[in-house]
Biopython code that builds the backbone (N, CA, C, O; Angstrom):
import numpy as np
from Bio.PDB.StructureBuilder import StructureBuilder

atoms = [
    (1, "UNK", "N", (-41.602, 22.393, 9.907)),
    (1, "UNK", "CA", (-40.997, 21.101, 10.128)),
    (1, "UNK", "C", (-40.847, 20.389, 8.789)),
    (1, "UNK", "O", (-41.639, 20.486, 7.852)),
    (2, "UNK", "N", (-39.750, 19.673, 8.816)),
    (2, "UNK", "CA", (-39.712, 18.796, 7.619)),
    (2, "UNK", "C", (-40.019, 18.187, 7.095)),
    (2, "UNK", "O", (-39.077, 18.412, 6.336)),
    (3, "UNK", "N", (-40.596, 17.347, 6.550)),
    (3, "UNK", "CA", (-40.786, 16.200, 5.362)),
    (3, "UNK", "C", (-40.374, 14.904, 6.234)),
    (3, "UNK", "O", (-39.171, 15.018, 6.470)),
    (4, "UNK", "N", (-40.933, 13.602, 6.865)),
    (4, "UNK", "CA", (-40.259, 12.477, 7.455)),
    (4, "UNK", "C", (-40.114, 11.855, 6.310)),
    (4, "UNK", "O", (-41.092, 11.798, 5.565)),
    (5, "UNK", "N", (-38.750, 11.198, 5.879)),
    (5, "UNK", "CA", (-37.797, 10.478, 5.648)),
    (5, "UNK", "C", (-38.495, 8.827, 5.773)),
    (5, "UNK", "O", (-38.205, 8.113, 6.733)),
    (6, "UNK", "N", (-39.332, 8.411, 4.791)),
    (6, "UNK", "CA", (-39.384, 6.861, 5.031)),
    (6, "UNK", "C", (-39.308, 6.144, 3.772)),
    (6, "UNK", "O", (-39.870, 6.557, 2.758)),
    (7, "UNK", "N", (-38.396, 4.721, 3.833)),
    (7, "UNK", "CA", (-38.354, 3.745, 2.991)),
    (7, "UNK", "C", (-39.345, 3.589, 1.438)),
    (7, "UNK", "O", (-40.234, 4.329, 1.015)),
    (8, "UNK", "N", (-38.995, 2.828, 1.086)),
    (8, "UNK", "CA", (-39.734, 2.049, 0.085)),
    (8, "UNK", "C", (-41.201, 1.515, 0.351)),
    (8, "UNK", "O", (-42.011, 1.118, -0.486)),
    (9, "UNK", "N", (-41.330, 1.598, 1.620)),
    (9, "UNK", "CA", (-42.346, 0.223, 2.171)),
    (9, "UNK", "C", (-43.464, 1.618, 3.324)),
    (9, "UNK", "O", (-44.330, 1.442, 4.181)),
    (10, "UNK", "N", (-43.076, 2.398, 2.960)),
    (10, "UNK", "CA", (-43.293, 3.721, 3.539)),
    (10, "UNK", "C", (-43.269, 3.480, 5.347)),
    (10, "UNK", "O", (-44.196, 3.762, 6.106)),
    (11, "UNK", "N", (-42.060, 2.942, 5.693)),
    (11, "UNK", "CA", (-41.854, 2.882, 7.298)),
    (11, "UNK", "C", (-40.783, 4.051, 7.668)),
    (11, "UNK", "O", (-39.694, 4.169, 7.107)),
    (12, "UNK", "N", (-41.185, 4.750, 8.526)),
    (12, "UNK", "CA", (-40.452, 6.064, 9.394)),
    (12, "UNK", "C", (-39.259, 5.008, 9.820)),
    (12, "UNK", "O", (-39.525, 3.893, 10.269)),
    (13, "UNK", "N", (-37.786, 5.535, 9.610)),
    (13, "UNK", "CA", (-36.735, 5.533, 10.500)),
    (13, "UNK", "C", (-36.881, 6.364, 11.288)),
    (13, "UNK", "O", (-37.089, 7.521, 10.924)),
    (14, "UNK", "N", (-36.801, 5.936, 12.910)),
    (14, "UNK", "CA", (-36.644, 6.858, 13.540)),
    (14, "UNK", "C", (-36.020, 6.779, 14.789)),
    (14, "UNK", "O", (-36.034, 7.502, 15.785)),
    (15, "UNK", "N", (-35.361, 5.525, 14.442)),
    (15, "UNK", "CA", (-34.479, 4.481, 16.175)),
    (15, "UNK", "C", (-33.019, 4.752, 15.200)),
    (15, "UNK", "O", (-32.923, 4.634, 13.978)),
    (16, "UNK", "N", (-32.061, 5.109, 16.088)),
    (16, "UNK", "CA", (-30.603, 5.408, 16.051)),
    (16, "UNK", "C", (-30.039, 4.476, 16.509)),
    (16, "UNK", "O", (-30.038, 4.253, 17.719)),
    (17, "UNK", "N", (-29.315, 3.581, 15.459)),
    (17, "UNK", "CA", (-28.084, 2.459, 15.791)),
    (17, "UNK", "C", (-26.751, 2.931, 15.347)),
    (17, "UNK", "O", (-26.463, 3.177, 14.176)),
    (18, "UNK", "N", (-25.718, 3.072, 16.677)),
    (18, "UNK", "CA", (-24.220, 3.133, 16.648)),
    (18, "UNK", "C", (-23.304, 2.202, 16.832)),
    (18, "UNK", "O", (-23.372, 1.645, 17.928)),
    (19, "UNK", "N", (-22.656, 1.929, 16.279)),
    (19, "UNK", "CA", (-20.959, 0.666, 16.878)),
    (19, "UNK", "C", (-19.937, 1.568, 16.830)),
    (19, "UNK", "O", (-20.330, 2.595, 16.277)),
    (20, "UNK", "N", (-18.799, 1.629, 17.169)),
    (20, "UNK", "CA", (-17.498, 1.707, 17.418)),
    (20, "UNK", "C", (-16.722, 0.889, 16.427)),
    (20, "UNK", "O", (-17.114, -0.268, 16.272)),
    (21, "UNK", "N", (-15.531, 1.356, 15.627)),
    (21, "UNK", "CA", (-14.927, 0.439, 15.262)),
    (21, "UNK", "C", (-12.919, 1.295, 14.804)),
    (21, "UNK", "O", (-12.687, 2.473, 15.077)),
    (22, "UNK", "N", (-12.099, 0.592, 14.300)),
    (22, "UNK", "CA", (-10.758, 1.584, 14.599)),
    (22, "UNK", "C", (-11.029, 2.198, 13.478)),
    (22, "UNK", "O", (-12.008, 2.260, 12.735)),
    (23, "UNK", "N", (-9.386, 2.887, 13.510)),
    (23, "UNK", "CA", (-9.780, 3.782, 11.926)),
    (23, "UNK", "C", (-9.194, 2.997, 10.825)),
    (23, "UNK", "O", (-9.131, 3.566, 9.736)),
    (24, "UNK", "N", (-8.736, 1.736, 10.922)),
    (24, "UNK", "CA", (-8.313, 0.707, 10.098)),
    (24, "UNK", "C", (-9.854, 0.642, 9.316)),
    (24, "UNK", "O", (-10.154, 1.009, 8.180)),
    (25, "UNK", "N", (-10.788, -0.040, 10.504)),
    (25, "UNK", "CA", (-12.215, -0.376, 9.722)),
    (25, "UNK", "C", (-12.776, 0.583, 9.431)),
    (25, "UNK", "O", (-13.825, 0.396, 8.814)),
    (26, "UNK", "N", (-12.327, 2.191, 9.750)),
    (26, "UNK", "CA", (-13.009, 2.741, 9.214)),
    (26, "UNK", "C", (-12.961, 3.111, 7.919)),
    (26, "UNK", "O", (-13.942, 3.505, 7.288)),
    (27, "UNK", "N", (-11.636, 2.980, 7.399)),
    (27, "UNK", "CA", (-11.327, 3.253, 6.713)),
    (27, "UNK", "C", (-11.859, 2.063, 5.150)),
    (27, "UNK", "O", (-12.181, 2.274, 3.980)),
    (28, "UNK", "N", (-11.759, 1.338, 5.668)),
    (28, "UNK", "CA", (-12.412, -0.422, 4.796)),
    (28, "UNK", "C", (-13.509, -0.243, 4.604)),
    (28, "UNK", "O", (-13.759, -0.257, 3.399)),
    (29, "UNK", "N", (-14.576, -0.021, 5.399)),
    (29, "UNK", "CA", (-15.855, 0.766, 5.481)),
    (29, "UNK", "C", (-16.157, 2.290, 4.584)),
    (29, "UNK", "O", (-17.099, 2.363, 3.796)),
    (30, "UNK", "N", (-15.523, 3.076, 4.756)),
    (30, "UNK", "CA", (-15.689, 4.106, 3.786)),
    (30, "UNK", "C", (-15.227, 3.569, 2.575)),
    (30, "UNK", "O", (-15.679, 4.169, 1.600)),
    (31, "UNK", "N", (-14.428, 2.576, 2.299)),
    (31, "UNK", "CA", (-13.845, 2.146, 0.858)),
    (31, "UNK", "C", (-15.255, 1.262, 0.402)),
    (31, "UNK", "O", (-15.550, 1.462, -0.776)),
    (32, "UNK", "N", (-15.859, 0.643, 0.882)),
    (32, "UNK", "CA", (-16.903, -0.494, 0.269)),
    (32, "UNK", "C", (-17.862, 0.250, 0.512)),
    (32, "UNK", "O", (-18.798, -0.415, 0.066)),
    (33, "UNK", "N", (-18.443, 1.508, 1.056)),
    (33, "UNK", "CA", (-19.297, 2.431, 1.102)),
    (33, "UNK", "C", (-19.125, 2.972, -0.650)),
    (33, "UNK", "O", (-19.895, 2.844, -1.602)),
    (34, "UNK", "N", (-17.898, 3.545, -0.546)),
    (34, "UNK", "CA", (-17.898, 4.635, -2.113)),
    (34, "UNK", "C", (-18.216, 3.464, -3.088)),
    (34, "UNK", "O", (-19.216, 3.453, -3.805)),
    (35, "UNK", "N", (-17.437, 2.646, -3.058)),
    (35, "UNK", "CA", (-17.664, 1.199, -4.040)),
    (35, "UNK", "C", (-18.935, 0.984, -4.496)),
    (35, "UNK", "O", (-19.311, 1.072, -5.665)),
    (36, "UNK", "N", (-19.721, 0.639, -3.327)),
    (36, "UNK", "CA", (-21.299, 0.224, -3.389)),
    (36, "UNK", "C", (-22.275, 1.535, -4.167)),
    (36, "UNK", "O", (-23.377, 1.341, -4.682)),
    (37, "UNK", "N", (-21.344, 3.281, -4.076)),
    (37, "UNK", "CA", (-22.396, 4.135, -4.867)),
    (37, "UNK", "C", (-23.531, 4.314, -3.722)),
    (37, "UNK", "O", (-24.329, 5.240, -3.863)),
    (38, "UNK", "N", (-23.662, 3.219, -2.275)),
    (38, "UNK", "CA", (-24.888, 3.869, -1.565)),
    (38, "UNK", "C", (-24.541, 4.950, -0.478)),
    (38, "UNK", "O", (-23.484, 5.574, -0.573)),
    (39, "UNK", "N", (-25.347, 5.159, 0.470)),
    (39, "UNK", "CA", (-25.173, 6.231, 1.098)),
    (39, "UNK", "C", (-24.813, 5.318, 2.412)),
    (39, "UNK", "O", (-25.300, 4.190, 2.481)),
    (40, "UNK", "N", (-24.001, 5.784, 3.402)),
    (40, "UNK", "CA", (-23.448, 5.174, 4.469)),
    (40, "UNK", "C", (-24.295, 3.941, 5.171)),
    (40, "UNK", "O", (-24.139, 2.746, 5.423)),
    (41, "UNK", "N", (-25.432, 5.129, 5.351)),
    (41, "UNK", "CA", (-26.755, 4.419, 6.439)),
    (41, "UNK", "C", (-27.083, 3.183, 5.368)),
    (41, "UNK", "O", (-26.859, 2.046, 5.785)),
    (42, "UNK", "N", (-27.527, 3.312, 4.207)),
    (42, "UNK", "CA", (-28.017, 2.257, 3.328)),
    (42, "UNK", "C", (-26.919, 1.432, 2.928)),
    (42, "UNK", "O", (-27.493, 0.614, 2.209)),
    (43, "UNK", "N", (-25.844, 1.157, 2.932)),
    (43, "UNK", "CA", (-25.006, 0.667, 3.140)),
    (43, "UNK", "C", (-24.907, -1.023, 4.295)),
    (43, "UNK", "O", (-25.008, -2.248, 4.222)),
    (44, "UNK", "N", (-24.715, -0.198, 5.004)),
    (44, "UNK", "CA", (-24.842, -0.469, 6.444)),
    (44, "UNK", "C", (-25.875, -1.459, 6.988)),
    (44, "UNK", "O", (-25.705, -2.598, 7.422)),
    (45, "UNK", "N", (-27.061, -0.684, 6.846)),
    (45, "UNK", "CA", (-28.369, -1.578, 6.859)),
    (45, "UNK", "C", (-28.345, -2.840, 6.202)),
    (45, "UNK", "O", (-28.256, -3.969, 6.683)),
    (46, "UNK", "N", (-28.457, -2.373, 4.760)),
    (46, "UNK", "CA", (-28.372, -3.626, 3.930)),
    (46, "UNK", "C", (-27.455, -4.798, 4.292)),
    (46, "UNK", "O", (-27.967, -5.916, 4.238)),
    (47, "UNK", "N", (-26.124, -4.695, 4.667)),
    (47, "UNK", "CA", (-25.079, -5.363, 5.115)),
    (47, "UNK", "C", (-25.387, -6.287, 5.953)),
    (47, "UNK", "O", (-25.351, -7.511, 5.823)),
    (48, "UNK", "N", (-25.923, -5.146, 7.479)),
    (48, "UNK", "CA", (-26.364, -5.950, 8.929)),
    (48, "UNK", "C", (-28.024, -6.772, 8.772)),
    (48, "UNK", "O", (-28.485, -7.523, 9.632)),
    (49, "UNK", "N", (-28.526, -6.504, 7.832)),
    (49, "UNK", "CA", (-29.447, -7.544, 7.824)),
    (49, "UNK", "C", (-29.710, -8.346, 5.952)),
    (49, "UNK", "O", (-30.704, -8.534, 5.251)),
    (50, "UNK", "N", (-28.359, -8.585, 5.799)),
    (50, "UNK", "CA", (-27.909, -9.448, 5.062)),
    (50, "UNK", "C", (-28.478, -9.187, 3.713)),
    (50, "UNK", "O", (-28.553, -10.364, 3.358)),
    (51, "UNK", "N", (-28.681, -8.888, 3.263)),
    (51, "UNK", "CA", (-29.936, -8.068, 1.925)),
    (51, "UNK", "C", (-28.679, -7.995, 0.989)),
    (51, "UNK", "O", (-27.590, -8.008, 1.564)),
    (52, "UNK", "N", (-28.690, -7.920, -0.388)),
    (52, "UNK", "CA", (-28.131, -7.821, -1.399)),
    (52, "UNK", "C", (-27.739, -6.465, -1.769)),
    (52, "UNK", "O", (-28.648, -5.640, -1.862)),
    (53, "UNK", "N", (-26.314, -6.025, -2.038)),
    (53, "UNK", "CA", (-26.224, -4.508, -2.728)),
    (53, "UNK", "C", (-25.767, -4.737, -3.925)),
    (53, "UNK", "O", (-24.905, -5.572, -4.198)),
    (54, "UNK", "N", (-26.240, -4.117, -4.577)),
    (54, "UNK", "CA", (-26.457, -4.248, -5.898)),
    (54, "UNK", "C", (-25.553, -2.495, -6.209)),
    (54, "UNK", "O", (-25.868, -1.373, -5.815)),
    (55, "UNK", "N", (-24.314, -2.991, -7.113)),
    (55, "UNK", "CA", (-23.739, -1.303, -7.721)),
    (55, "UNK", "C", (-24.435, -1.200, -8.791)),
    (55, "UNK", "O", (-24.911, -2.116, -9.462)),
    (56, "UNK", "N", (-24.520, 0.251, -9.010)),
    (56, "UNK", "CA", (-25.260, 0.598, -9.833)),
    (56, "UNK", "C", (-23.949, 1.540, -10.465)),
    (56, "UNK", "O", (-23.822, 2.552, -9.775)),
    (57, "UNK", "N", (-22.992, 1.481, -11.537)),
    (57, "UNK", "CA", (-22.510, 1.849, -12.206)),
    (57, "UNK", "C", (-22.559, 3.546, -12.273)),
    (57, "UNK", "O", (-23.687, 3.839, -12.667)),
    (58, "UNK", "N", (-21.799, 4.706, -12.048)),
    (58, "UNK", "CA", (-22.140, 6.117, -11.871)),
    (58, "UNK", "C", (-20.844, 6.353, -11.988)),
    (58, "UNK", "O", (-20.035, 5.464, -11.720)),
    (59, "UNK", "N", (-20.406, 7.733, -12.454)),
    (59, "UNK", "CA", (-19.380, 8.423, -12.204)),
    (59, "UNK", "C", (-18.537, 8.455, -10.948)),
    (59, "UNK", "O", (-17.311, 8.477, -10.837)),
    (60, "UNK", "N", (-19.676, 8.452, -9.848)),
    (60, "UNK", "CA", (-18.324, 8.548, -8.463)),
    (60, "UNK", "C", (-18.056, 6.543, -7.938)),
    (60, "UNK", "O", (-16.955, 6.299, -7.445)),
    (61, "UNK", "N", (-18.698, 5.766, -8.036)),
    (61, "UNK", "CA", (-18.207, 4.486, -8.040)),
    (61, "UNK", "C", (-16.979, 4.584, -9.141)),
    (61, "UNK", "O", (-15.838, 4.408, -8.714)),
    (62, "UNK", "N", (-17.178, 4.864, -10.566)),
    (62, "UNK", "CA", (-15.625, 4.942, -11.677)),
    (62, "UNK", "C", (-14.554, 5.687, -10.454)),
    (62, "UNK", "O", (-13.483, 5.203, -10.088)),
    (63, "UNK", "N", (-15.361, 7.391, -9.798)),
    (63, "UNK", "CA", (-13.773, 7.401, -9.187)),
    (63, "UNK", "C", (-13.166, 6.762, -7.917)),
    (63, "UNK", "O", (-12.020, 6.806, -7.469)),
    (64, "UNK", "N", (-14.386, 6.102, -7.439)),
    (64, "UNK", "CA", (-13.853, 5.297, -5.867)),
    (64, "UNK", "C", (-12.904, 4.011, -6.424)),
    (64, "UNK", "O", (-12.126, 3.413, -5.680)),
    (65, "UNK", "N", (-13.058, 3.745, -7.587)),
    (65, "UNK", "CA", (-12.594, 2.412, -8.276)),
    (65, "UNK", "C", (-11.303, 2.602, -8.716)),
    (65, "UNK", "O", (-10.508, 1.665, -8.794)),
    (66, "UNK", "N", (-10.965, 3.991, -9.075)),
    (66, "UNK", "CA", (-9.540, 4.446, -9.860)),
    (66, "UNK", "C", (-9.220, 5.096, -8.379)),
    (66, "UNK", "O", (-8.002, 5.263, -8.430)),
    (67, "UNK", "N", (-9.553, 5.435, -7.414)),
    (67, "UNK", "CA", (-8.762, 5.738, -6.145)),
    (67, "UNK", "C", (-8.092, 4.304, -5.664)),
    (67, "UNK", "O", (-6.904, 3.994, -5.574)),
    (68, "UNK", "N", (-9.131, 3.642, -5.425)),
    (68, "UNK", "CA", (-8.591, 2.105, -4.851)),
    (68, "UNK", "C", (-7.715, 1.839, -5.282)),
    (68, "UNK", "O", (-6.561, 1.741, -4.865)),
    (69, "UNK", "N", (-8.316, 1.643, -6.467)),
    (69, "UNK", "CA", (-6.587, 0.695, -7.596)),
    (69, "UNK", "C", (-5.290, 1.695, -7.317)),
    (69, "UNK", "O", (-4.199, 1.204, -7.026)),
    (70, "UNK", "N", (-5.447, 2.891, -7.408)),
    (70, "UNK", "CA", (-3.891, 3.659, -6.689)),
    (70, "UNK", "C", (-3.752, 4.032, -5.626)),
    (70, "UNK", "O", (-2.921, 4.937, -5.554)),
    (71, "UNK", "N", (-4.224, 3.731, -4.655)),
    (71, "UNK", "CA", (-4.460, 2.730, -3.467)),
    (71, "UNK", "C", (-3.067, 1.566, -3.152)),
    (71, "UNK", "O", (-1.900, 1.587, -2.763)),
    (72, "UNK", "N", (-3.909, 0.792, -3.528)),
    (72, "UNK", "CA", (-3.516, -0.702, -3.784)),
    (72, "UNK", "C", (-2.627, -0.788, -4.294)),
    (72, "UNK", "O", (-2.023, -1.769, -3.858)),
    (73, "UNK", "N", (-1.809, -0.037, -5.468)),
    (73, "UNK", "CA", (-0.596, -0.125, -6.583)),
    (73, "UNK", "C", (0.212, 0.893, -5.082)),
    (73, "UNK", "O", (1.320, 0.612, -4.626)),
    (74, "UNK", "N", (-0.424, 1.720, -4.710)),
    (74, "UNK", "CA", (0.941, 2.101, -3.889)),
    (74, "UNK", "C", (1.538, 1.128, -3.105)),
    (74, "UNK", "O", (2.742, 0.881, -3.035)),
    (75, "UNK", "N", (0.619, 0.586, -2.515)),
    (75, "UNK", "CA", (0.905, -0.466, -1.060)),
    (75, "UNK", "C", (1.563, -1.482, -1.628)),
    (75, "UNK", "O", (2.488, -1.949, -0.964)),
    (76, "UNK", "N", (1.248, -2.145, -3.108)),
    (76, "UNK", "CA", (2.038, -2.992, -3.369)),
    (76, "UNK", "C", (3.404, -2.420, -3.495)),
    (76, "UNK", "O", (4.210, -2.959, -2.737)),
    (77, "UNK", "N", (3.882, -1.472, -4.246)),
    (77, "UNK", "CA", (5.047, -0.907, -4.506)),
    (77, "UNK", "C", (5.863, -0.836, -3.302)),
    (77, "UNK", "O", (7.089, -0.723, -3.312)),
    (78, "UNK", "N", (5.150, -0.904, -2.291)),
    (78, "UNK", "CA", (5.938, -0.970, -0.870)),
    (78, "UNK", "C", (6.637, -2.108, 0.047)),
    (78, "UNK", "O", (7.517, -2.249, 0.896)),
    (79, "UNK", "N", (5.366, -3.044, -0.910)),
    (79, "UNK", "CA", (6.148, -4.399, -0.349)),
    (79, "UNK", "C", (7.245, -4.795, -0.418)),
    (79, "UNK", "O", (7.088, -5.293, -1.533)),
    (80, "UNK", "N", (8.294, -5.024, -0.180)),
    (80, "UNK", "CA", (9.380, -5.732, -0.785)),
    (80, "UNK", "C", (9.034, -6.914, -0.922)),
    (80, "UNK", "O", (8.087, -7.329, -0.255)),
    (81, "UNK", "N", (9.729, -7.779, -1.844)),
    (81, "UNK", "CA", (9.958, -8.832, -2.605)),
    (81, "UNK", "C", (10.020, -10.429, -1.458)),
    (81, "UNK", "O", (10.960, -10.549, -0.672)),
    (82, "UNK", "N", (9.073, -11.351, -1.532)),
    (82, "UNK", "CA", (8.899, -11.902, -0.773)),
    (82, "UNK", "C", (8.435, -12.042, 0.324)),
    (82, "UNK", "O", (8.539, -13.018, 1.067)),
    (83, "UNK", "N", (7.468, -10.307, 0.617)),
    (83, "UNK", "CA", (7.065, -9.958, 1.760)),
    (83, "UNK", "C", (5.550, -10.428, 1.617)),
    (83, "UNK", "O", (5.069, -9.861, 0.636)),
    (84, "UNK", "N", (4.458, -11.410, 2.356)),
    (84, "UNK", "CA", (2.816, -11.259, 2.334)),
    (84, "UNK", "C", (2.749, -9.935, 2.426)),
    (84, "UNK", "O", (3.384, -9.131, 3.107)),
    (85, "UNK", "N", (1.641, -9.782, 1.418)),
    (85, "UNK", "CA", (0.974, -8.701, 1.925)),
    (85, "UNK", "C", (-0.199, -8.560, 2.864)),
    (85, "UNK", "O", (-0.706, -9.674, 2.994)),
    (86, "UNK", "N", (-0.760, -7.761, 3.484)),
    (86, "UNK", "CA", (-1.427, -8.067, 4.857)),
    (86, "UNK", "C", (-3.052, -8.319, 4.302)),
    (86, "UNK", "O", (-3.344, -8.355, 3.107)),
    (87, "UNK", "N", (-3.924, -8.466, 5.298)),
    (87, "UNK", "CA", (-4.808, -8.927, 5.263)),
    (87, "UNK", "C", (-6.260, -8.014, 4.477)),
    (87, "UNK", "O", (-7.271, -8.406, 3.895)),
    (88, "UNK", "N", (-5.711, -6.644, 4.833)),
    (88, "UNK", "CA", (-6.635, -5.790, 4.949)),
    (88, "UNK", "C", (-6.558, -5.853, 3.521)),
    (88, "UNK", "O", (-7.537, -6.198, 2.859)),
    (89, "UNK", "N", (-4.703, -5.329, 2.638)),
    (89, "UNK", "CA", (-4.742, -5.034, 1.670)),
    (89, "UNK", "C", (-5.594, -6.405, 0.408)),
    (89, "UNK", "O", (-6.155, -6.190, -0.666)),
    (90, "UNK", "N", (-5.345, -7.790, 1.166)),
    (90, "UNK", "CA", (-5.845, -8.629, 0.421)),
    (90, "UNK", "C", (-7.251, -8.474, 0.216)),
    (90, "UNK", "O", (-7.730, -8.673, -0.901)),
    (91, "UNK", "N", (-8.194, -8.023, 1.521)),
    (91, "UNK", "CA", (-9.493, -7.761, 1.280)),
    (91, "UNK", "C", (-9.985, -6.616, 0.685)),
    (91, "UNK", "O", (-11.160, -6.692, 0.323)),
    (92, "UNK", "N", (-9.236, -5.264, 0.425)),
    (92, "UNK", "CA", (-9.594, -4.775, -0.460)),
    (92, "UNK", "C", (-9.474, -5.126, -1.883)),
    (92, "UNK", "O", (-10.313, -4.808, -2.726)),
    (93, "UNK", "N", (-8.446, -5.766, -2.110)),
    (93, "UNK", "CA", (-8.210, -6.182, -3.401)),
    (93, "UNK", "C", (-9.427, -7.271, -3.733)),
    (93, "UNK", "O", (-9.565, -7.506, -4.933)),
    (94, "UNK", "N", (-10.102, -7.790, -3.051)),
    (94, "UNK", "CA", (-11.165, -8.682, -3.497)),
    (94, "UNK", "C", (-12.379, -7.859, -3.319)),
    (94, "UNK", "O", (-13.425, -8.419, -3.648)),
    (95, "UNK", "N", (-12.464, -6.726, -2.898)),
    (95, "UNK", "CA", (-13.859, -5.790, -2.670)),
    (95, "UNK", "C", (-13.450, -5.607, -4.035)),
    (95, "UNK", "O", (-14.213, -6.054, -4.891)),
    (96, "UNK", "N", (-12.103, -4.879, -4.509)),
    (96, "UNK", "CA", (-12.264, -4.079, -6.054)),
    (96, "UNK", "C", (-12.685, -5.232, -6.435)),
    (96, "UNK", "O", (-13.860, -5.161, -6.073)),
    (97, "UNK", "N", (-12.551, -6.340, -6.954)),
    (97, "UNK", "CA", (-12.593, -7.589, -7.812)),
    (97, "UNK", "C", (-14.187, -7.439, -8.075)),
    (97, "UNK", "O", (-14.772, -7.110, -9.106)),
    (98, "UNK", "N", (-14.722, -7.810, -6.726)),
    (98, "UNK", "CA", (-16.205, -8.501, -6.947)),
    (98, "UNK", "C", (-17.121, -6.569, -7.489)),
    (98, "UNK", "O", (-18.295, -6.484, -7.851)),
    (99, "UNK", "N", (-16.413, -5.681, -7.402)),
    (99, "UNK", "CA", (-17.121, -4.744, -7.782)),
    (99, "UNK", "C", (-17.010, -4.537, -9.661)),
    (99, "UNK", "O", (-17.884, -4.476, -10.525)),
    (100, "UNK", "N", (-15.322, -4.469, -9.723)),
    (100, "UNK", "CA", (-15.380, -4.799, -11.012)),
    (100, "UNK", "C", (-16.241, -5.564, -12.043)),
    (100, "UNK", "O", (-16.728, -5.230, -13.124)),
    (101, "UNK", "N", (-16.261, -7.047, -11.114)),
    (101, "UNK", "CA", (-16.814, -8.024, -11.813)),
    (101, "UNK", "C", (-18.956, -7.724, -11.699)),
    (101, "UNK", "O", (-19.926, -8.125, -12.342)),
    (102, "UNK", "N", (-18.819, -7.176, -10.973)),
    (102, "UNK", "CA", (-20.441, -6.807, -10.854)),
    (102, "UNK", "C", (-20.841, -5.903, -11.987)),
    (102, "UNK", "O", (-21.791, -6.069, -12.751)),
    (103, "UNK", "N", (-20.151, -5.123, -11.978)),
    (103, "UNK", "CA", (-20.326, -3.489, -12.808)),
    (103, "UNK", "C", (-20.261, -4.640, -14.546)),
    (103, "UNK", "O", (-21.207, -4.738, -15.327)),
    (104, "UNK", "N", (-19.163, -5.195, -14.675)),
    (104, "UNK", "CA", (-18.558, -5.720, -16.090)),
    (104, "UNK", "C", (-19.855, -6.589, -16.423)),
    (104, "UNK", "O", (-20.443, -6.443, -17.495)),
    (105, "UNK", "N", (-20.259, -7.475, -15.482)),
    (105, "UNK", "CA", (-21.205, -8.930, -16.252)),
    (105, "UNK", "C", (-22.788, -8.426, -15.614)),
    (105, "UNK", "O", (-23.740, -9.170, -15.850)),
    (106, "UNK", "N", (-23.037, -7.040, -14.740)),
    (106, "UNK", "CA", (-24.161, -6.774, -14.292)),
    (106, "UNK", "C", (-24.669, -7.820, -13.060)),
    (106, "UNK", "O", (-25.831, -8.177, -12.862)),
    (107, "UNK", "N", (-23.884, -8.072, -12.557)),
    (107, "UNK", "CA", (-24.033, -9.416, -11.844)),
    (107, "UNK", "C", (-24.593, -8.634, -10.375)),
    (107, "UNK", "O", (-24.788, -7.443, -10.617)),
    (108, "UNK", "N", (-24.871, -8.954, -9.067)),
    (108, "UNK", "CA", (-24.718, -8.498, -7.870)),
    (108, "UNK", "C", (-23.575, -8.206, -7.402)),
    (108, "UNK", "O", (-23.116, -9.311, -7.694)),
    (109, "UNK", "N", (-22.389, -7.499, -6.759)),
    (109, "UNK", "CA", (-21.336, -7.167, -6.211)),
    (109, "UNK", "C", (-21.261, -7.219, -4.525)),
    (109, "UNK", "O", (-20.226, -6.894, -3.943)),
]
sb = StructureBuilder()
sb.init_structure("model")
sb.init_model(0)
sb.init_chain("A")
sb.init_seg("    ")
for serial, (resi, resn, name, xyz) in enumerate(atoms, 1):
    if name == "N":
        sb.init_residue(resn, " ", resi, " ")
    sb.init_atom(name, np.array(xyz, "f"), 0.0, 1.0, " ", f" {name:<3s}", serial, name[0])
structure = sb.get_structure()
């Protein structure tokens, strides 16, 4: 048998929490997942009980950061001229921001 899997604080996970959500959010969700550098579950956690994530600067956050941005440069290129752009694309564009700006001044993100 394996090795149990516990925290910082040495407490066993061992209760399973699921939600439902579309593949719009899922997709927003896997984007601020790669962003953050954590792992889904730690992610997640931290989020739903309000706790601070802190990026920690690494090679695969640089490439979740250069995916986004050509990402984002496509979708704009699509807009036509005078068109809002939608909501989702505005909130990713402020996930890259506050990650940028975390990583640049060491700040929280």
């Amino acid at each position: 048998m394996s090795a149990k899997n516990r925290d910082r604080h040495n407490r066993f996970r061992n209760i399973t929490v699921g939600f439902r959500v579309s593949p719009e959010e899922q997709e927003q969700l896997n984007r601020a997942v790669a962003l953050s550098g954590l792992p889904k579950q730690e992610y997640c956690y931290r989020k739903c009980m309000d706790r601070t994530i802190t990026v920690q600067p690494n090679p695969r956050v640089y490439k979740a950061l250069k995916d986004s941005l050509a990402e984002v440069l496509e979708e704009l290129k699509q807009i036509s001229t005078g068109v809002q752009p939608s909501d989702e694309l505005l909130e990713d564009i402020a996930l890259i921001t506050t990650t940028l700006n975390g990583i640049k001044g060491g700040e929280n993100a």
